[in-house]
Backbone as CSV, one residue per row, in Angstrom:
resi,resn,N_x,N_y,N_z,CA_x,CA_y,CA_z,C_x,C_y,C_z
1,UNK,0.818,-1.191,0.000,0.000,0.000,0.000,0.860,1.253,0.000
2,UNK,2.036,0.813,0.466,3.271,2.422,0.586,3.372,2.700,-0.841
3,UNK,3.733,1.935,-1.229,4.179,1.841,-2.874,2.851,2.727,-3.784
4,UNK,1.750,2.695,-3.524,1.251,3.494,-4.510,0.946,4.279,-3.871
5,UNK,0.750,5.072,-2.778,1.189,6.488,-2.186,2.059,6.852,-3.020
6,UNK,3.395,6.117,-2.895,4.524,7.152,-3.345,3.994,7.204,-4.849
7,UNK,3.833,6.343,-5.225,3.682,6.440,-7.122,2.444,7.950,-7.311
8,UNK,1.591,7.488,-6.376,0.580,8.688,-6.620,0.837,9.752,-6.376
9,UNK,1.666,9.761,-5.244,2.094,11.545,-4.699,3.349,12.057,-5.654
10,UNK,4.129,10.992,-6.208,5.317,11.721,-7.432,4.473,12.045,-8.972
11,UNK,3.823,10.909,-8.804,2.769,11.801,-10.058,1.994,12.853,-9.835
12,UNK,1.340,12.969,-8.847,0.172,14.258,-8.826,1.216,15.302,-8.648
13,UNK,2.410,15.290,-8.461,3.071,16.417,-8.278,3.532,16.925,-9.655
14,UNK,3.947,16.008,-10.448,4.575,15.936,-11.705,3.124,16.615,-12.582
15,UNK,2.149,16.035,-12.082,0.966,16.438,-13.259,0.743,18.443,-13.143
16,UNK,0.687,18.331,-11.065,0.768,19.724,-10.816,1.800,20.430,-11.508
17,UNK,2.799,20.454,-11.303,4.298,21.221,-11.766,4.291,21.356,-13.260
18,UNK,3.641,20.138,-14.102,3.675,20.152,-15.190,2.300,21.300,-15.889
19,UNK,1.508,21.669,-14.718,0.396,21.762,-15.009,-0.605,21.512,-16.143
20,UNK,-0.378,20.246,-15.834,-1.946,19.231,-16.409,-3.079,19.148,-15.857
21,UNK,-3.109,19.484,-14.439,-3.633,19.103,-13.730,-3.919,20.159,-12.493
22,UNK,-5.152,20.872,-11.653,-4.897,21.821,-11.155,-5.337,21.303,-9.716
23,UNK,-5.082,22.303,-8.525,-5.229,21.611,-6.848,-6.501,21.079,-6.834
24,UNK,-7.586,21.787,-7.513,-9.038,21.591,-7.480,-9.447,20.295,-8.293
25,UNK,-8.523,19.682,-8.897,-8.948,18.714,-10.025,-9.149,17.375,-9.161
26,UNK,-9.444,16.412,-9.241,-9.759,14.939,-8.866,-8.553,14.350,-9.872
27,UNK,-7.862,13.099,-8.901,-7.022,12.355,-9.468,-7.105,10.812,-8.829
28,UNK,-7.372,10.193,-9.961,-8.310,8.454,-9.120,-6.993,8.053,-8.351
29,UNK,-7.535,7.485,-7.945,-6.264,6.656,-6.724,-6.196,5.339,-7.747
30,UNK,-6.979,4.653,-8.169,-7.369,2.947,-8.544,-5.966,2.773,-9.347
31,UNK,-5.786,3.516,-10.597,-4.950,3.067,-11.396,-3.715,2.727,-10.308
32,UNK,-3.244,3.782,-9.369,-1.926,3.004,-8.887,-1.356,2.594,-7.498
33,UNK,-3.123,2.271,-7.319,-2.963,1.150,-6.293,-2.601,-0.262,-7.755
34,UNK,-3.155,-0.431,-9.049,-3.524,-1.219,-9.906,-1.643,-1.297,-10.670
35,UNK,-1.148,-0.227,-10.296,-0.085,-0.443,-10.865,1.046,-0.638,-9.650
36,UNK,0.825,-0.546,-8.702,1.853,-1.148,-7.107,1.603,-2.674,-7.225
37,UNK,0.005,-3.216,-7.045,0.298,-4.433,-7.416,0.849,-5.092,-8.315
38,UNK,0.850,-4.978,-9.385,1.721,-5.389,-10.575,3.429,-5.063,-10.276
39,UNK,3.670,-4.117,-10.022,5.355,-4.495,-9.353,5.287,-4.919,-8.401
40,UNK,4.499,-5.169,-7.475,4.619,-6.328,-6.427,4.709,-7.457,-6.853
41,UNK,3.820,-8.081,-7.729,3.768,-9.627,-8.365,4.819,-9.879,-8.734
42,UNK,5.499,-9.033,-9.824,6.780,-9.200,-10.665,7.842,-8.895,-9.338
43,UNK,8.025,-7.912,-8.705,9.463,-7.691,-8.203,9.180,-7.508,-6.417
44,UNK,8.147,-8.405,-5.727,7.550,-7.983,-4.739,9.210,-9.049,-3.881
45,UNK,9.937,-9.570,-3.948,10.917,-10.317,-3.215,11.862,-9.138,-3.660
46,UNK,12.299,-8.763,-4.519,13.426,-7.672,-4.210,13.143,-6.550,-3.574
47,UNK,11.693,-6.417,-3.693,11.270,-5.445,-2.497,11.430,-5.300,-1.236
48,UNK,10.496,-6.620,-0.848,10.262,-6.640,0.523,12.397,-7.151,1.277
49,UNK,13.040,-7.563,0.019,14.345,-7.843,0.668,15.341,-6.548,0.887
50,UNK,15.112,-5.083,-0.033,15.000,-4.064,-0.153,15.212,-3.477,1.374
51,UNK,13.623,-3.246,1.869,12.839,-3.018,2.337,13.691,-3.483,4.090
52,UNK,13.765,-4.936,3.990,14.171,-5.409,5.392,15.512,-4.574,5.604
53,UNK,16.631,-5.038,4.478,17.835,-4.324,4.556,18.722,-3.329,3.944
């Protein structure tokens, strides 16, 4: 669940800064909770081994 925080908060910043996107706008969460799991499946052991040390 950390993992798409961060993905979401470096993008909504990137979309802000880039301005695509404004403070007032809505930005779904789903896609990257949808895309944390998917690098979890694939690379979730170099993570969590990462992660310990």
């Amino acid at each position: 669940m950390i993992l798409s925080f961060i993905i979401g908060a470096v993008v909504s910043v990137m979309l802000l800064i880039l301005k695509i996107k404004k403070k007032t706008d809505n930005i779904a969460f789903g896609p990257f909770i949808s895309l944390a799991t998917l690098i979890y499946i694939f690379y979730g052991d170099l993570l969590i081994k990462f992660y310990i040390y």
